[in-house]
C-alpha positions in Angstrom: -66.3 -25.3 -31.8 -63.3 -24.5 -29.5 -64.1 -25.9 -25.8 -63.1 -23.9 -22.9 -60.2 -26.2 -22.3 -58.8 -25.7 -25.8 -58.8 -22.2 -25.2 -57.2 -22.4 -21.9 -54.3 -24.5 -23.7 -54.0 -21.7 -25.8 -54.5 -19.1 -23.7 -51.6 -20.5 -21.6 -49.1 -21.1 -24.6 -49.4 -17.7 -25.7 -48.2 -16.6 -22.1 -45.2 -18.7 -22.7 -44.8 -17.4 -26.1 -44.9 -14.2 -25.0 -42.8 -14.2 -22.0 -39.3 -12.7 -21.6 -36.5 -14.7 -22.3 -33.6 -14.6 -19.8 -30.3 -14.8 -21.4 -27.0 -14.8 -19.4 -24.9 -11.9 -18.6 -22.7 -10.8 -20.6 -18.6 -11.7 -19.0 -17.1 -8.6 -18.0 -13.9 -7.6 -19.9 -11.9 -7.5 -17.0 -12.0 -11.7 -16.0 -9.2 -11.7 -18.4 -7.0 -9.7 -16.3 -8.2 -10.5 -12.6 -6.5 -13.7 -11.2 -6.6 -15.3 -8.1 -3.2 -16.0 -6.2 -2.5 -18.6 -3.4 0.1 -18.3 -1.2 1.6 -20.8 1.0 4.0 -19.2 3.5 5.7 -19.9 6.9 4.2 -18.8 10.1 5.7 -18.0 13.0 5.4 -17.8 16.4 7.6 -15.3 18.1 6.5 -16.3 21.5 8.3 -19.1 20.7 10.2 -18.2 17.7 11.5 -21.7 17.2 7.7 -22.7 16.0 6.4 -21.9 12.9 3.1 -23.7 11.1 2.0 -23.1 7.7 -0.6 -20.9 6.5 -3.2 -20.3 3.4 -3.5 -16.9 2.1 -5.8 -16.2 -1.1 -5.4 -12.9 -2.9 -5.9 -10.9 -5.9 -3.8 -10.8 -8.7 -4.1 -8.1 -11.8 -2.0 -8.8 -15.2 -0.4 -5.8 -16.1 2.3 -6.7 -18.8 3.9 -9.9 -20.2 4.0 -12.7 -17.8 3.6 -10.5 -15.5 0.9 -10.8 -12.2 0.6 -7.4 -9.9 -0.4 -7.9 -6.4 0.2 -6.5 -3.0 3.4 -7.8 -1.0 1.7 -8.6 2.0 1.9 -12.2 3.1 3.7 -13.0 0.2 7.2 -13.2 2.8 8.1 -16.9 3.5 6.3 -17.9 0.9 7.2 -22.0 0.2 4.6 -22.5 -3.1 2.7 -19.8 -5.1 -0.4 -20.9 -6.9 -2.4 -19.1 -9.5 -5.6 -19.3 -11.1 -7.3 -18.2 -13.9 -11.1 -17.9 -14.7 -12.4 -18.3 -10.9 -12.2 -22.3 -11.0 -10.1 -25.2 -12.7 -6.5 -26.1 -12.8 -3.7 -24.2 -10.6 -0.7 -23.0 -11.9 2.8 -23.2 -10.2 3.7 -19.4 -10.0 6.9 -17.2 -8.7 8.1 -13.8 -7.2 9.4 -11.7 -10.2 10.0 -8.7 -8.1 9.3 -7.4 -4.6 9.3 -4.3 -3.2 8.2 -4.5 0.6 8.4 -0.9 1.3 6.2 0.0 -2.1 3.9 -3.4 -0.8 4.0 -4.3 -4.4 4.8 -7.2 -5.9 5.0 -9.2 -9.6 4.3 -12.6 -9.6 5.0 -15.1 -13.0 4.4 -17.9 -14.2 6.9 -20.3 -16.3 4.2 -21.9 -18.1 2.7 -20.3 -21.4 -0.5 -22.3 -20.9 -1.4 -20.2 -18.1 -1.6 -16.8 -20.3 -3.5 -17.8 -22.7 -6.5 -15.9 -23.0 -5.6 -13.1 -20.2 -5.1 -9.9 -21.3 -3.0 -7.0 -19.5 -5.2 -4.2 -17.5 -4.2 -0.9 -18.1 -3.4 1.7 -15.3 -5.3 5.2 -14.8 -3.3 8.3 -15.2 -5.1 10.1 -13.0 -7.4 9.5 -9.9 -10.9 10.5 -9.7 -11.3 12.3 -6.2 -15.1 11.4 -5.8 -17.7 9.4 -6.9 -18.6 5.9 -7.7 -15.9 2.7 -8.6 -16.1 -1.0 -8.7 -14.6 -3.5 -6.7 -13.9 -7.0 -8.6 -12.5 -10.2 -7.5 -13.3 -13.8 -7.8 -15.2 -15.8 -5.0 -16.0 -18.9 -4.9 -15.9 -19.6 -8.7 -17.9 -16.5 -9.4 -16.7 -13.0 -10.6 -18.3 -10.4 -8.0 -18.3 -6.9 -9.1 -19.4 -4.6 -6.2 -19.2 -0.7 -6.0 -17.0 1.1 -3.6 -17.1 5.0 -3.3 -14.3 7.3 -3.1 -13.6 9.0 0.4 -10.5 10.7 -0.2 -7.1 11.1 -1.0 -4.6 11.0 1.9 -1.1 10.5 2.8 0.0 8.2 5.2 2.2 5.7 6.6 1.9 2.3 4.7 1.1 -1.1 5.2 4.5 -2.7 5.6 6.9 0.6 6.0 7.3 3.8 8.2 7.3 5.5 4.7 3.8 7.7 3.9 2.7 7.7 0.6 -0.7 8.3 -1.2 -3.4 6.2 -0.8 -6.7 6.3 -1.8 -9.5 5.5 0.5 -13.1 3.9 -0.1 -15.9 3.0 1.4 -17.7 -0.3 0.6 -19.9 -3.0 1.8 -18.7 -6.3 1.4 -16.6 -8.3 4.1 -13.4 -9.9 3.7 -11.5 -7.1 0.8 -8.6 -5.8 1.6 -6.6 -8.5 -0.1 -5.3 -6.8 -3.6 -8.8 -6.0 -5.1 -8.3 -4.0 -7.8 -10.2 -0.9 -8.4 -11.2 0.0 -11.6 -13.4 2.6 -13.4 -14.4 2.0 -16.8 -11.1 0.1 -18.5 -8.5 1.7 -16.2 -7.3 0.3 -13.2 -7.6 2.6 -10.1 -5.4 0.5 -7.5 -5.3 -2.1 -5.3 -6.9 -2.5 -2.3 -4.4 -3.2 1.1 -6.4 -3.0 4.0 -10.4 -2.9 5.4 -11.1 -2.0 8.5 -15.2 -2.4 8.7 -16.5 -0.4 6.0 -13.6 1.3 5.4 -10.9 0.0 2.9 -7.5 1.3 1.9 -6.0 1.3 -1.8 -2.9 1.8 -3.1 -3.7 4.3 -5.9 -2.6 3.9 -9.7 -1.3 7.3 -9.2 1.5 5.7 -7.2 1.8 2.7 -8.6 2.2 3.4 -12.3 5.5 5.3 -11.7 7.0 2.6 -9.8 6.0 0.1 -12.9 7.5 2.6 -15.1 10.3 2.5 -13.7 11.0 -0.8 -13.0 10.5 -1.5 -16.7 13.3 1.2 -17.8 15.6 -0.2 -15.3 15.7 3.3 -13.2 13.8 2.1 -9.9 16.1 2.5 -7.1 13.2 2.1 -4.2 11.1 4.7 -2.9 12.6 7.8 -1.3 11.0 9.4 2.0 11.6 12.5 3.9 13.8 11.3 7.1 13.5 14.3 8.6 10.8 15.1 11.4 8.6 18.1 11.4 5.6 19.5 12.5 2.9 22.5 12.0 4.5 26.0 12.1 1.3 26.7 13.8 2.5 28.4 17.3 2.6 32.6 16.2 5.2 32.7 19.6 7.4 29.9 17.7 7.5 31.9 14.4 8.0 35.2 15.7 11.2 33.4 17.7 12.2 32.4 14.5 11.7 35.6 12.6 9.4 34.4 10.2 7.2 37.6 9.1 3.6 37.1 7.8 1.2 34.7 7.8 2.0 31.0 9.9 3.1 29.0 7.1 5.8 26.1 6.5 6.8 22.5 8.3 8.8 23.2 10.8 11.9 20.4 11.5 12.4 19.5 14.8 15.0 16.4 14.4 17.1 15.0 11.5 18.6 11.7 11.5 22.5 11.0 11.6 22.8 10.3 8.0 26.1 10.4 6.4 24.2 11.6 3.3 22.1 13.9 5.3 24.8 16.1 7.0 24.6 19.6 6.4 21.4 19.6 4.5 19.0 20.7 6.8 18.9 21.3 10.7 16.5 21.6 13.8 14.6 25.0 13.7 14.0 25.6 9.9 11.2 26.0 8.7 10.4 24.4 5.4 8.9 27.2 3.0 8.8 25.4 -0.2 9.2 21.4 -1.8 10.2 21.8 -5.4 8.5 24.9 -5.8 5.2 24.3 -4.5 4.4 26.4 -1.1 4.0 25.0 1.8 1.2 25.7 4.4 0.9 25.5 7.8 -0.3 22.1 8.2 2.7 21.1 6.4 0.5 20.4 2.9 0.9 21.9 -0.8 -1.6 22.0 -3.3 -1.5 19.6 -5.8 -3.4 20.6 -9.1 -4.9 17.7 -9.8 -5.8 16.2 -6.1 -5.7 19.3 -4.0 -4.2 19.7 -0.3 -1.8 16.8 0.3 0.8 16.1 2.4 4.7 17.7 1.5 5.6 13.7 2.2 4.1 13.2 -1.3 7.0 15.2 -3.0 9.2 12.1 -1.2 7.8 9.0 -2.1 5.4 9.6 -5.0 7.8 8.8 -8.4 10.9 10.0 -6.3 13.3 7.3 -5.7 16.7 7.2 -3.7 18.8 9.3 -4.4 17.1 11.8 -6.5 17.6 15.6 -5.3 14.3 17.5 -3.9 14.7 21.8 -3.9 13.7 23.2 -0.4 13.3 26.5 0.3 14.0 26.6 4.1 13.5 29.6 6.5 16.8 29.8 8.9 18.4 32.1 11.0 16.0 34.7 9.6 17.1 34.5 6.1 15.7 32.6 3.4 17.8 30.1 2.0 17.8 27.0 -1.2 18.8 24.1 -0.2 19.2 20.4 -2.1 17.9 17.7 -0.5 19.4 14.1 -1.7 16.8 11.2 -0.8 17.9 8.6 1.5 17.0 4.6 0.8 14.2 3.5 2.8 16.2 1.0 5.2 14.2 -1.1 8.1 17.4 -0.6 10.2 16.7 3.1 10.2 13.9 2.2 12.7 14.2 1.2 16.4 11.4 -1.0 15.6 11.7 -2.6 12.4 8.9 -4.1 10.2 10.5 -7.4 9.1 12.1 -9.7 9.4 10.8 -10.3 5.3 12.0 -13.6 4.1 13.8 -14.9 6.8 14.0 -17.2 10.4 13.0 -15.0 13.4 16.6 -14.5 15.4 16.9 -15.2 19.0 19.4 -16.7 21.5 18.3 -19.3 24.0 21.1 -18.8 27.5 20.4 -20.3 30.6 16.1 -20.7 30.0 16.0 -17.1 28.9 15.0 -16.2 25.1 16.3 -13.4 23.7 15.1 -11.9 20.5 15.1 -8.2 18.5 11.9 -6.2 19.1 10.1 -5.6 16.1 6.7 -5.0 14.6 6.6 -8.9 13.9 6.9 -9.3 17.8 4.6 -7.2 18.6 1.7 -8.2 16.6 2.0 -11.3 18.5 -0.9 -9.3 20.8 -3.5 -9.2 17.7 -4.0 -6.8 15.3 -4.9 -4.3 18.0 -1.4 -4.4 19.3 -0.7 -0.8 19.8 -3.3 -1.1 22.6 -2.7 -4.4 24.0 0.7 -4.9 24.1 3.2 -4.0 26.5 3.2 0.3 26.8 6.6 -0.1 27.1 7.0 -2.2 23.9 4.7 -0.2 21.7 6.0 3.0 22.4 9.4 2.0 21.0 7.7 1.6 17.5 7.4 5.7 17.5 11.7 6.3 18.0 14.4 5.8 15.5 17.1 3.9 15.7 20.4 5.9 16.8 24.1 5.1 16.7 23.9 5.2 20.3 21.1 2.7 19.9 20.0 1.2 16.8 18.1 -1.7 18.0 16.5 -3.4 21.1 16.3 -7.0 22.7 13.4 -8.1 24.1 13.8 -10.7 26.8 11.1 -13.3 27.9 
């Protein structure tokens, strides 16, 4: 006869029997293309320019070809040692700059060592961006591989991280702190971008749509840098403007209002016309085309998006009440070109010590000495430089302190 103990035994060793067995998830495919990057760089102090400290950046790497690491180029300047990881944890591996493109903020790190690839397996890049929807964040933290979701805001055109160029980005918004530091994006097995900058919730990506021609290039040998419109224009919105213009119909086109004094540029295009057309594609009057696959963007797209210096745009331009077809040659993307330049990149801060006084060139580096929120907190007079371009007449300033 079974006692009530017995049967309790068994009772409780058919729970155990019966209860679900945990196994442990499955690795995602992508931990053999997501690295992480360390980055030990020179810091300085342009207050006191002759002071610099070293700083600790970690970052996000993807593998994209052989030997070959893709990251963002931000804080990668001044670097002194590159270390990369594989895996979340373990051994670091002595790494190098391959290739660096400050305007693009994209850059290809290696490593020398084969040891290190072993096992890691190249991501491959969308061909296309989704406009909406759901996406997933990955990077590794703290020896763990985090995959979190993101969701797509938009498509936009805009100035970039590290250059007065505007190109596409692609913005999400997410909840996790600390991204913004080369994150890739990915959908499925394609990578979508990398991330370049979170503010809050809100985080900025450089898109594969803009990416993967740059890559392309490279590889064949034919990237020459990105081109940009240096022209400035606005909306052909005022119906008093246009009619002074003799533009008939509808408001419609960019209208210039300044060009730069290019030698390359001279003759091309001139204050007062109105931009009709970019390579065929019409232009409305908030100075956007419609792209077939992405919808309204900006005409500074058909610049800097797979153009590169030198190539030849076609501009239909409205002047002197005529129509007229115009070729417009790219200029290189220069710092010089503006009054406030990013940099310096990969190089000591100048200045000149006469009498007690310090003098130094004003750039952006200068002026981030007031935080992150610098446009607001430093000096008016400083900040509003960063808008002008350089001139003949003037191409740069000295700050004196």
């Amino acid at each position: 006869m079974k006692t009530p103990l017995s049967i309790g035994l068994l009772a409780g060793l058919g729970c155990l029997l019966a209860a679900p067995r945990f196994t442990a998830q499955a690795a995602s495919p992508w931990e053999q293309a997501v690295v992480t990057i360390e980055i030990n760089r020179k810091q300085y102090d342009y207050f006191q320019p002759w002071a610099k400290r070293m700083e600790t950046v970690q970052k996000t790497g993807v593998v994209v070809g052989p030997q070959e690491v893709l990251t963002t180029a931000e804080s990668v300047a001044d670097s002194t040692l590159i270390r990369l990881q594989k895996g979340g944890r373990g051994r670091w591996w002595n790494g190098a700059v391959a290739w660096i493109d400050y305007h693009a903020n994209l850059a290809i790190i290696t490593v020398p060592e084969a040891g290190f690839w072993v096992g890691l397996q190249p991501a491959s890049l969308a061909e296309t961006m989704p406009t909406k929807g759901t996406v997933q964040l990955l990077r590794w933290r703290n020896g763990k591989f985090e995959i979190r979701k993101a969701e797509i805001n938009r498509l936009s055109v805009k100035r970039g991280r590290l250059t007065f160029v505007e190109h596409l980005h692609l913005e999400v918004d997410l909840e996790i702190a600390g991204a913004g530091w080369a994150e890739p994006l990915v959908l499925g097995n394609k990578l979508l971008g990398l991330t370049s900058m979170a503010v809050d919730n809100s985080c900025s990506t450089l898109p594969a749509a803009f990416v993967r021609p740059i890559l392309e290039a490279r590889k064949k040998g034919a990237y020459r840098g990105l081109g940009f419109f240096s022209f400035i224009w606005q909306r052909a919105q005022n119906p008093a403007t246009l009619r002074y213009l003799k533009l008939e119909g509808d408001p419609r086109g960019a209208l210039v209002t300044d060009t730069p004094a290019l030698p390359e540029m001279d003759g091309q295009l001139k204050p007062r016309d109105i931009i009709l057309q970019v390579d065929g594609q019409d232009v409305d009057v908030e100075g956007d085309y419609v792209n077939r696959l992405y919808g309204k963007l900006s005409i500074e797209d058909l610049s800097s998006r797979g153009r590169w210096t030198g190539d030849q745009v076609r501009l239909k331009v409205w002047r002197e009440g005529q129509p007229h077809e115009l070729l417009y040659r790219l200029p290189k993307a220069d710092f010089s070109l503006e009054l406030v330049p990013e940099g310096p990149f990969d190089q000591d801060p100048e200045y000149l010590i006469v009498g007690g006084l310090l003098f130094q060139p004003l750039n952006a580096a200068f002026l981030r000495s007031w935080g992150n929120d610098w446009k607001r907190k430093a000096p008016f007079r400083l900040a509003y430089c960063d808008q002008e371009k350089a001139t003949p007449e003037r191409p740069a300033l000295v700050v004196l302190s």
